[in-house]
mmCIF file of the C-alpha atoms, coordinates in Angstrom:
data_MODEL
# 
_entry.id   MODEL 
# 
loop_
_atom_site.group_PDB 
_atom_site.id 
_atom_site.type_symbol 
_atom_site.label_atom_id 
_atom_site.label_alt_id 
_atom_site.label_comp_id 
_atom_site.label_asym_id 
_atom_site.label_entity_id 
_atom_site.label_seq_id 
_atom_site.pdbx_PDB_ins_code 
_atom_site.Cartn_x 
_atom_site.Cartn_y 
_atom_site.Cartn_z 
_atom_site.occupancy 
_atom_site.B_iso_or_equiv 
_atom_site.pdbx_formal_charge 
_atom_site.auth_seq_id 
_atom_site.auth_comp_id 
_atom_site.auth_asym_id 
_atom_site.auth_atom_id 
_atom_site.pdbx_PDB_model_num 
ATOM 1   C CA . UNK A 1 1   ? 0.000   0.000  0.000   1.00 0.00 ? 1   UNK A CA 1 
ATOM 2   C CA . UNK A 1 2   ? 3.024   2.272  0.866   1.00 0.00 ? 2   UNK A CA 1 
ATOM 3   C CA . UNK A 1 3   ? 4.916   1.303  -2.307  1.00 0.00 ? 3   UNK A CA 1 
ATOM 4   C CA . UNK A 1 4   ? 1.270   2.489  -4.144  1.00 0.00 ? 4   UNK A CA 1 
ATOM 5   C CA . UNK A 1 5   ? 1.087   5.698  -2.390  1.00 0.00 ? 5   UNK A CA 1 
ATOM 6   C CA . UNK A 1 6   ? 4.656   6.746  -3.765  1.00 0.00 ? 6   UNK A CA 1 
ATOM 7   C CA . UNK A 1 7   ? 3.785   5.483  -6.986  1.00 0.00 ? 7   UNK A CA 1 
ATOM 8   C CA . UNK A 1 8   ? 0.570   7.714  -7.303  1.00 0.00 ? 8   UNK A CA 1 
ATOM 9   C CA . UNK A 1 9   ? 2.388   10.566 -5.367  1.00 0.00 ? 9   UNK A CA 1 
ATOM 10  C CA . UNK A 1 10  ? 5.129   10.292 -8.374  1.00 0.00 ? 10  UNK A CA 1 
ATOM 11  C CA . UNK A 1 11  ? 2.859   9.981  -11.315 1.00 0.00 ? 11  UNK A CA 1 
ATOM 12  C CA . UNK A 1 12  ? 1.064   13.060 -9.881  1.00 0.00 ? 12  UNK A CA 1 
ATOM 13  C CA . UNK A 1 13  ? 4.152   14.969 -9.394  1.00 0.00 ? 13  UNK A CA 1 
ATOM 14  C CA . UNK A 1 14  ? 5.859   14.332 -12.901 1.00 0.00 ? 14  UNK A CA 1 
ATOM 15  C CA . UNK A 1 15  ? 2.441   14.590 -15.320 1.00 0.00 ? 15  UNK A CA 1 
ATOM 16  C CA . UNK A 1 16  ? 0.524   17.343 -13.316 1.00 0.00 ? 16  UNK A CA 1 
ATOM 17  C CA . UNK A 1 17  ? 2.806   18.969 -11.423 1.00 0.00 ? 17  UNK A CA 1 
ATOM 18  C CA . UNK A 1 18  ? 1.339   22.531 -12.267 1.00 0.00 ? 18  UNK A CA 1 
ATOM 19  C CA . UNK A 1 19  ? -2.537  21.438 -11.059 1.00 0.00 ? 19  UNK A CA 1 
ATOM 20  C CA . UNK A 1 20  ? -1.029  19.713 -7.971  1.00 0.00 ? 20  UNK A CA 1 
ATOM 21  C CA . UNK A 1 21  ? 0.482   22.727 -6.651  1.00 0.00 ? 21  UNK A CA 1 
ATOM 22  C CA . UNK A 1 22  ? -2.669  25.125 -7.862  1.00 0.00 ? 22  UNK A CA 1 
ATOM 23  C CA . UNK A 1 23  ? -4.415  22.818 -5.844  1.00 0.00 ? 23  UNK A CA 1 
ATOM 24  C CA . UNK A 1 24  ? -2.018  22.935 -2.808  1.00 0.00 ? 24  UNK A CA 1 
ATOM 25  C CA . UNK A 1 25  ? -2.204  26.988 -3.457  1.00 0.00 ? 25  UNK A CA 1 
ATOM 26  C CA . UNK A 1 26  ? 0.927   27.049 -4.318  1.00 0.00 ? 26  UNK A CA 1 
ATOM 27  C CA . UNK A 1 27  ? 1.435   28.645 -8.159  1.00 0.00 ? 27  UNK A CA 1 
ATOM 28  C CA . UNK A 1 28  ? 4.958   28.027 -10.417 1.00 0.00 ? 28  UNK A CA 1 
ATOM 29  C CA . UNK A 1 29  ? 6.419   29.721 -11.914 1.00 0.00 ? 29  UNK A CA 1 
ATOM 30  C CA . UNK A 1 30  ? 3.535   30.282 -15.329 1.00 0.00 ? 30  UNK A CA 1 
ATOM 31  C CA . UNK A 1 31  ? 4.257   30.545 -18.815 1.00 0.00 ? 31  UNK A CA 1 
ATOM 32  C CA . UNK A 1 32  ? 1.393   32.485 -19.483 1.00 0.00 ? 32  UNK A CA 1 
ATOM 33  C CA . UNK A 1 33  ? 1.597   36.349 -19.204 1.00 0.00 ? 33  UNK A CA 1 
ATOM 34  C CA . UNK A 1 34  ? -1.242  37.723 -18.020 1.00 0.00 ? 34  UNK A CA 1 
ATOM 35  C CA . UNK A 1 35  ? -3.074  40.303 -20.411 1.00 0.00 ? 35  UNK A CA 1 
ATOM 36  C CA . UNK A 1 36  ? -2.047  43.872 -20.550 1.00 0.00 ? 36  UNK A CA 1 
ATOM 37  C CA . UNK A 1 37  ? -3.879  46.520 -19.551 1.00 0.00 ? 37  UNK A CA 1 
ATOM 38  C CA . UNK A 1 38  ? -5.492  49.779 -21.573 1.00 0.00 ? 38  UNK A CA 1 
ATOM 39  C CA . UNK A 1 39  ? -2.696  52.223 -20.011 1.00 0.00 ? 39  UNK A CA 1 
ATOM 40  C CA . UNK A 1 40  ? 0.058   50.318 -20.993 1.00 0.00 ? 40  UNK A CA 1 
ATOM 41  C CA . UNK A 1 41  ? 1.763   50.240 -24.528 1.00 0.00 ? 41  UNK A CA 1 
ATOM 42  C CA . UNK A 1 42  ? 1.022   48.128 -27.597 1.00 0.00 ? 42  UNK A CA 1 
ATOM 43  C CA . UNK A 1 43  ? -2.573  47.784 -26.413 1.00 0.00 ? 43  UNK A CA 1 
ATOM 44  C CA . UNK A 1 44  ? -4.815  48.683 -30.061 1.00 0.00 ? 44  UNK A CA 1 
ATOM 45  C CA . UNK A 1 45  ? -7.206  51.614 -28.827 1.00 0.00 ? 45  UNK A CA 1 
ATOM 46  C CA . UNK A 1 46  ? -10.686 51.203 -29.507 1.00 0.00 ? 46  UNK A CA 1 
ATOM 47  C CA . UNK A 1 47  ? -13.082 53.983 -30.732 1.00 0.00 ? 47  UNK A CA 1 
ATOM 48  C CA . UNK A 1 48  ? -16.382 53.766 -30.143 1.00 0.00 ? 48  UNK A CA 1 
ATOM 49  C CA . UNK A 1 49  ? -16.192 49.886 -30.171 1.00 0.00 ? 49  UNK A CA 1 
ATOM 50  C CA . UNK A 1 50  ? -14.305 49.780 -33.272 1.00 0.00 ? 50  UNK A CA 1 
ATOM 51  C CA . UNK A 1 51  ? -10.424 49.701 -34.033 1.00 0.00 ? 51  UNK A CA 1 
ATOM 52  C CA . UNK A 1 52  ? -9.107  52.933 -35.628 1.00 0.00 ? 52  UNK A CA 1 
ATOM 53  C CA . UNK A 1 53  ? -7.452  50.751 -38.406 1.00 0.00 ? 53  UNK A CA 1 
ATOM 54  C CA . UNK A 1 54  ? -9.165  50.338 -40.815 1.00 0.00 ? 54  UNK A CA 1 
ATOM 55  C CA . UNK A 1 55  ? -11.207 46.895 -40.809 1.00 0.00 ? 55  UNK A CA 1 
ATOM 56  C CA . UNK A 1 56  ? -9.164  44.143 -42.062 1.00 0.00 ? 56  UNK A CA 1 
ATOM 57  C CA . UNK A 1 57  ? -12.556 42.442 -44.303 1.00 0.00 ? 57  UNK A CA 1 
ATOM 58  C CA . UNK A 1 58  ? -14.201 45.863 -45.211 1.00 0.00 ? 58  UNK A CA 1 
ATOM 59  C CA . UNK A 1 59  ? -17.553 47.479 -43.972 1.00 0.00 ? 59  UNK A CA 1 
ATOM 60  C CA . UNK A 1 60  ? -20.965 44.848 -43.333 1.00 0.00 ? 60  UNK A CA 1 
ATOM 61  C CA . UNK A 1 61  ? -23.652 44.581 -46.077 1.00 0.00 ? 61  UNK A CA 1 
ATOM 62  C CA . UNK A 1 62  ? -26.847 45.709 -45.726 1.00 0.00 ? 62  UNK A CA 1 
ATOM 63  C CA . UNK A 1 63  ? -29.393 42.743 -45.660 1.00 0.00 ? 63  UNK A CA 1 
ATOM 64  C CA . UNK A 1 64  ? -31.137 42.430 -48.818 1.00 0.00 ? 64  UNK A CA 1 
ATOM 65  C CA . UNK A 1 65  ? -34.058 44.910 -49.048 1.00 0.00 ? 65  UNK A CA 1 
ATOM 66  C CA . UNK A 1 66  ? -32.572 47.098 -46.670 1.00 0.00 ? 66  UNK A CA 1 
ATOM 67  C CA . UNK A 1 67  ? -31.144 50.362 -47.977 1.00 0.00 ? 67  UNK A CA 1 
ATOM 68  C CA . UNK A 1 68  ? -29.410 53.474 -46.062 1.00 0.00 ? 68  UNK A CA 1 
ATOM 69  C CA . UNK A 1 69  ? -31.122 56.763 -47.244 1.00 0.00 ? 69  UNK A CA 1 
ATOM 70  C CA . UNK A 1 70  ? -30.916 60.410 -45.540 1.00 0.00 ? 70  UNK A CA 1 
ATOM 71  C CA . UNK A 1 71  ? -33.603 61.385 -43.016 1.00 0.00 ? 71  UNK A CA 1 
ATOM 72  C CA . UNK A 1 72  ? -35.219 63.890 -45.519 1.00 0.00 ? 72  UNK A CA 1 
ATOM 73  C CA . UNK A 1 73  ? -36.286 61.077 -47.934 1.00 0.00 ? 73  UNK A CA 1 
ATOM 74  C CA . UNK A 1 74  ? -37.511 58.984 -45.320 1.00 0.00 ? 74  UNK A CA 1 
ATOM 75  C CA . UNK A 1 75  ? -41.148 58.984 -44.358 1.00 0.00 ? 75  UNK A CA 1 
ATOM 76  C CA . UNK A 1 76  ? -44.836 56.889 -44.051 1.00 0.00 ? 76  UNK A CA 1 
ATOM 77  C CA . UNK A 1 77  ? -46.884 58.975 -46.488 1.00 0.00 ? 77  UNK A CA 1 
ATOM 78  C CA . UNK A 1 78  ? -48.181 57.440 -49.261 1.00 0.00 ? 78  UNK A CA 1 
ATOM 79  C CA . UNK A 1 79  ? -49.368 60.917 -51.305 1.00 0.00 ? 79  UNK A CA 1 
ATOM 80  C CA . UNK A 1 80  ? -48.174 64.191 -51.848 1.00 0.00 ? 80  UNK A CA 1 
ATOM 81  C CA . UNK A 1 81  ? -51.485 65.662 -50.184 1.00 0.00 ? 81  UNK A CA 1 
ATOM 82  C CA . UNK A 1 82  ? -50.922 63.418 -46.778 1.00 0.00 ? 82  UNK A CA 1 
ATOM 83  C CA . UNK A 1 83  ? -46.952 64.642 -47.316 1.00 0.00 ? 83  UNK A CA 1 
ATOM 84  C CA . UNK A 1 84  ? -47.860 68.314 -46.922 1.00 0.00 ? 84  UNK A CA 1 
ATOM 85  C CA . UNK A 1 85  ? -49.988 68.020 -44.558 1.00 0.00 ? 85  UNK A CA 1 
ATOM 86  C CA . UNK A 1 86  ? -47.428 66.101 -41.949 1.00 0.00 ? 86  UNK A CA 1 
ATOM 87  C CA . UNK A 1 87  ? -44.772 68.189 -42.862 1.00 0.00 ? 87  UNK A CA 1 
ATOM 88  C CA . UNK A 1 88  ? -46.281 71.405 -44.445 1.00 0.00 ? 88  UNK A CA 1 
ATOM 89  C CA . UNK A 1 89  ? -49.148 74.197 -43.044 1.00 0.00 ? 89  UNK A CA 1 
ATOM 90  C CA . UNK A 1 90  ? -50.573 72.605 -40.389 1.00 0.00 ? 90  UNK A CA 1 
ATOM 91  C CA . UNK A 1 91  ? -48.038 71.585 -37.877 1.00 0.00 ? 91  UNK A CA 1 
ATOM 92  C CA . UNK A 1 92  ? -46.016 74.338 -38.157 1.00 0.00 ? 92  UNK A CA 1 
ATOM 93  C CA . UNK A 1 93  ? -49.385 76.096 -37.027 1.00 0.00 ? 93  UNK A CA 1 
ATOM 94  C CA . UNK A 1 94  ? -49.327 74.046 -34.078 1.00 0.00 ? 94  UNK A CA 1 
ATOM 95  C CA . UNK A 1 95  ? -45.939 74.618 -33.151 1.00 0.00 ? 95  UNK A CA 1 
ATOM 96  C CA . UNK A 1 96  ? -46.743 78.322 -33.252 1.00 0.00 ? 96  UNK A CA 1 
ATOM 97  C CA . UNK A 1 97  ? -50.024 77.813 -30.671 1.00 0.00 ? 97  UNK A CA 1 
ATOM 98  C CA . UNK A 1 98  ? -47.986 75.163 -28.666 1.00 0.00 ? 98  UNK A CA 1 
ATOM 99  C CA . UNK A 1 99  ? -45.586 78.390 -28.425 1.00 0.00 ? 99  UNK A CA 1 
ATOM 100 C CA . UNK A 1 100 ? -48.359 80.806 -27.573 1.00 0.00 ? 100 UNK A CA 1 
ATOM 101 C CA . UNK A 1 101 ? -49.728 78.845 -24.726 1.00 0.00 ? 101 UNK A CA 1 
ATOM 102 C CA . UNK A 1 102 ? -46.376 78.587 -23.183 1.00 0.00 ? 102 UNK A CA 1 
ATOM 103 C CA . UNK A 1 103 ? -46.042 82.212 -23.904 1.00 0.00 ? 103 UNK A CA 1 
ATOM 104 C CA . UNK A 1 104 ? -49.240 83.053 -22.017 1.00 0.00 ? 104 UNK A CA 1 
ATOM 105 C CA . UNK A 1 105 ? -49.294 80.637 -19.220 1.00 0.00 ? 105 UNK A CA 1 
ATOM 106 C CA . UNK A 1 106 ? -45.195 81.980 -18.012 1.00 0.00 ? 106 UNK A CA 1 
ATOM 107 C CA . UNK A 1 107 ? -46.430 85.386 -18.332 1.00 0.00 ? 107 UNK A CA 1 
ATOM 108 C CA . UNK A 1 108 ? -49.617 84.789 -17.074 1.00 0.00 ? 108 UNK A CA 1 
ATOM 109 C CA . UNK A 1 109 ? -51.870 85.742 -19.744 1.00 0.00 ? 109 UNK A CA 1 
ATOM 110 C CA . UNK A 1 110 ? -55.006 86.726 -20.385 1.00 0.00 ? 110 UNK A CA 1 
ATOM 111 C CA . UNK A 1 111 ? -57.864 85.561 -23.402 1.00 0.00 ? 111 UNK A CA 1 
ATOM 112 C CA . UNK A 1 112 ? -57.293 88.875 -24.846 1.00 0.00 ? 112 UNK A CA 1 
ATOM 113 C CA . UNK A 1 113 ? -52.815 88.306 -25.167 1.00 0.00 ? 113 UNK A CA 1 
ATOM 114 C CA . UNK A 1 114 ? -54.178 85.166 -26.642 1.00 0.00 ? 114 UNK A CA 1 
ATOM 115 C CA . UNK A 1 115 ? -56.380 86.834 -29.446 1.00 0.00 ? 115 UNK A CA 1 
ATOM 116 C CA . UNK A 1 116 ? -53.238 89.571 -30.000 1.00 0.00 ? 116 UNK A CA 1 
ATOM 117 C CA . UNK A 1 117 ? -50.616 86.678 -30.421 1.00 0.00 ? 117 UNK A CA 1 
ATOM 118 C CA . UNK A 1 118 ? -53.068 84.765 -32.973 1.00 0.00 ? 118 UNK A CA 1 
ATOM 119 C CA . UNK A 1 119 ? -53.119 87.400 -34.931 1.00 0.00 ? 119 UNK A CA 1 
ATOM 120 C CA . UNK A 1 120 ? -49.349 87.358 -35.483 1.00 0.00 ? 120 UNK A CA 1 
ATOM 121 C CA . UNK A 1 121 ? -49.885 83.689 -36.160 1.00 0.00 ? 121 UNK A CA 1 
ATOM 122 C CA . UNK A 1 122 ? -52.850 84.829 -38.649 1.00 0.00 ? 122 UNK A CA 1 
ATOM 123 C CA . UNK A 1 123 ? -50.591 87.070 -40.718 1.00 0.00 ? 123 UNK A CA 1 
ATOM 124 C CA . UNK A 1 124 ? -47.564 84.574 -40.854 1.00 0.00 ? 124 UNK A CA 1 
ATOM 125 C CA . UNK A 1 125 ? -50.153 81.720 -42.402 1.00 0.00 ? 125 UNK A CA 1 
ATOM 126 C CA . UNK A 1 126 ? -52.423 83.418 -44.155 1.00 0.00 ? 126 UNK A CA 1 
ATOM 127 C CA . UNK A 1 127 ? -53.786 80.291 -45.893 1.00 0.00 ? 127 UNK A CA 1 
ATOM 128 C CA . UNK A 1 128 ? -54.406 78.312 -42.789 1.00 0.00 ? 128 UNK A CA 1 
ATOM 129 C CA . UNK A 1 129 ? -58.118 79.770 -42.755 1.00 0.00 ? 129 UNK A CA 1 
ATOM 130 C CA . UNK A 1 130 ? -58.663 77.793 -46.023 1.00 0.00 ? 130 UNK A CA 1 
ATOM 131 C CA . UNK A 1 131 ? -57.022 74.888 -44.949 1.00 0.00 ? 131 UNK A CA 1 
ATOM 132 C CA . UNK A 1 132 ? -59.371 71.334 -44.952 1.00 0.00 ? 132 UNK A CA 1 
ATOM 133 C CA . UNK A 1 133 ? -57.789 70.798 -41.589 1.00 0.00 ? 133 UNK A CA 1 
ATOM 134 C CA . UNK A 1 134 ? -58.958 73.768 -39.451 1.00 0.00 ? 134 UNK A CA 1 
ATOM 135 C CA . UNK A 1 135 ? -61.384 72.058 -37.537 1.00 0.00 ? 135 UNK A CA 1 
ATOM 136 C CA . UNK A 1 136 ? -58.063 70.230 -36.054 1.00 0.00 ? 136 UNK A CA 1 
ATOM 137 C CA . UNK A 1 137 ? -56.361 72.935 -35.313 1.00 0.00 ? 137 UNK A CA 1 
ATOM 138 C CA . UNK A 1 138 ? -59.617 74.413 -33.607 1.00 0.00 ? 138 UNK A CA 1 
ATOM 139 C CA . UNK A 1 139 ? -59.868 71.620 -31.403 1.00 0.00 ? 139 UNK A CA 1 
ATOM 140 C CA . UNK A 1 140 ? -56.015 71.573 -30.209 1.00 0.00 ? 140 UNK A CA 1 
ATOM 141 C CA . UNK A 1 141 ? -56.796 75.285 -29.686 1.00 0.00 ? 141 UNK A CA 1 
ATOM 142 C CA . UNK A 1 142 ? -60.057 74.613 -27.411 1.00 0.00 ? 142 UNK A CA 1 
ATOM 143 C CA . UNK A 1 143 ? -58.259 71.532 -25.538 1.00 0.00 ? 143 UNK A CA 1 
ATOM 144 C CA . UNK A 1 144 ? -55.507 73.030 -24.415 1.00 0.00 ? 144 UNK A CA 1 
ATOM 145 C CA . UNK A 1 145 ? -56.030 76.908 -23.826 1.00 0.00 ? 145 UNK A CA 1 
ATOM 146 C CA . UNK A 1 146 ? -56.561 77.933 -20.553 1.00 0.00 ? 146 UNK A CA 1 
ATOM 147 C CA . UNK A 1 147 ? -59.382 79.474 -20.597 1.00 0.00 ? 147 UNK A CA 1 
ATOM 148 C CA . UNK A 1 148 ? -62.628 78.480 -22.114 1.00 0.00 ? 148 UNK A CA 1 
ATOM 149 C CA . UNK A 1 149 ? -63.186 79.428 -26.214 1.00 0.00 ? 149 UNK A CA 1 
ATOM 150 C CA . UNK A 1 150 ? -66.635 79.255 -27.763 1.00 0.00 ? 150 UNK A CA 1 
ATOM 151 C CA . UNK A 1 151 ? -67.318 78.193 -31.359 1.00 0.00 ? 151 UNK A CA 1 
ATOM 152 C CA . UNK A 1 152 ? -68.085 81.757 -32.605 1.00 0.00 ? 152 UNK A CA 1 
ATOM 153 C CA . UNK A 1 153 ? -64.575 82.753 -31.203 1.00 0.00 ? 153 UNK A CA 1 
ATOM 154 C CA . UNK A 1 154 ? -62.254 79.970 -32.630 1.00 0.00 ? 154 UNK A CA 1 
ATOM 155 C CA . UNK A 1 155 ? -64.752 80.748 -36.038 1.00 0.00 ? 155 UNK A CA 1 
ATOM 156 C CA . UNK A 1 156 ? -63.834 83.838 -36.243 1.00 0.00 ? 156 UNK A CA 1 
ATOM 157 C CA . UNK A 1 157 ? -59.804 83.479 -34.855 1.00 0.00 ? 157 UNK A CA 1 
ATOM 158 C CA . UNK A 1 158 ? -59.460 83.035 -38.643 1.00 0.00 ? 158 UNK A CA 1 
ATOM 159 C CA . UNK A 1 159 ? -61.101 85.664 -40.381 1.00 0.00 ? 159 UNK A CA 1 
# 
């Protein structure tokens, strides 16, 4: 049993002499090195999660049917008419109210700075009156102004 023992202990110690000792807690000397760190030299730097260098296989594809395009060209519409009316008349018109109420509820304003600011916004657009969509912009204009409007006033806020 003894003569076993040494024969296991020097098996052990002559094919895995480097997990014995890690096991023991012991380390020898390793032949790895361990990594090197960012502030050190000849470590690559990354940028934004890409090497400076240029990339050794060239930029990714696209995945068929998928296409890069500028923001300006990019859009849901399907006509010209529903075009220019998300991007035309009427919402800058709303900007310019969202911009009024904020205008009169810092200052504290009354119905009549209200009626003296639309008119400002009456002579910048003066084709919003005609405008299909009016009855929109009459009801953002009745939802959110703080005070109450009746029908003959928003009516006439465009005459």
């Amino acid at each position: 049993m003894v003569l076993s023992l040494i024969w296991y202990a020097g098996v052990i110690l002559f094919y895995y002499r480097t997990e014995f000792l890690s096991f023991l807690g012991r380390t020898e000397n390793s032949k790895s090195e361990p990594l090197p760190h960012r502030w050190e030299t000849g470590v690559e730097v990354l940028e934004n999660g890409n090497l400076q260098e240029d990339e050794l296989i060239g930029k990714a594809k696209l995945p068929e049917g998928v296409a890069s395009v500028a923001i300006g060209s990019f859009g849901f519409v399907q006509t010209e008419d529903e075009r220019e009316t998300q991007v035309g008349l009427v919402p800058d018109v709303l900007q310019e109210i969202k911009e009024i109420f904020g205008i009169i509820e810092k200052e504290d304003g009354s119905k009549k700075d209200f009626f003296n600011l639309m008119e400002m916004v009456r002579e910048k657009f003066p084709k919003i009156g005609s405008n299909p969509n009016i009855t929109r912009i009459n009801q953002f204009i009745s939802e959110h102004a703080p005070f109450h409007l009746s029908a003959d006033e928003l009516e006439n806020l465009w005459d």
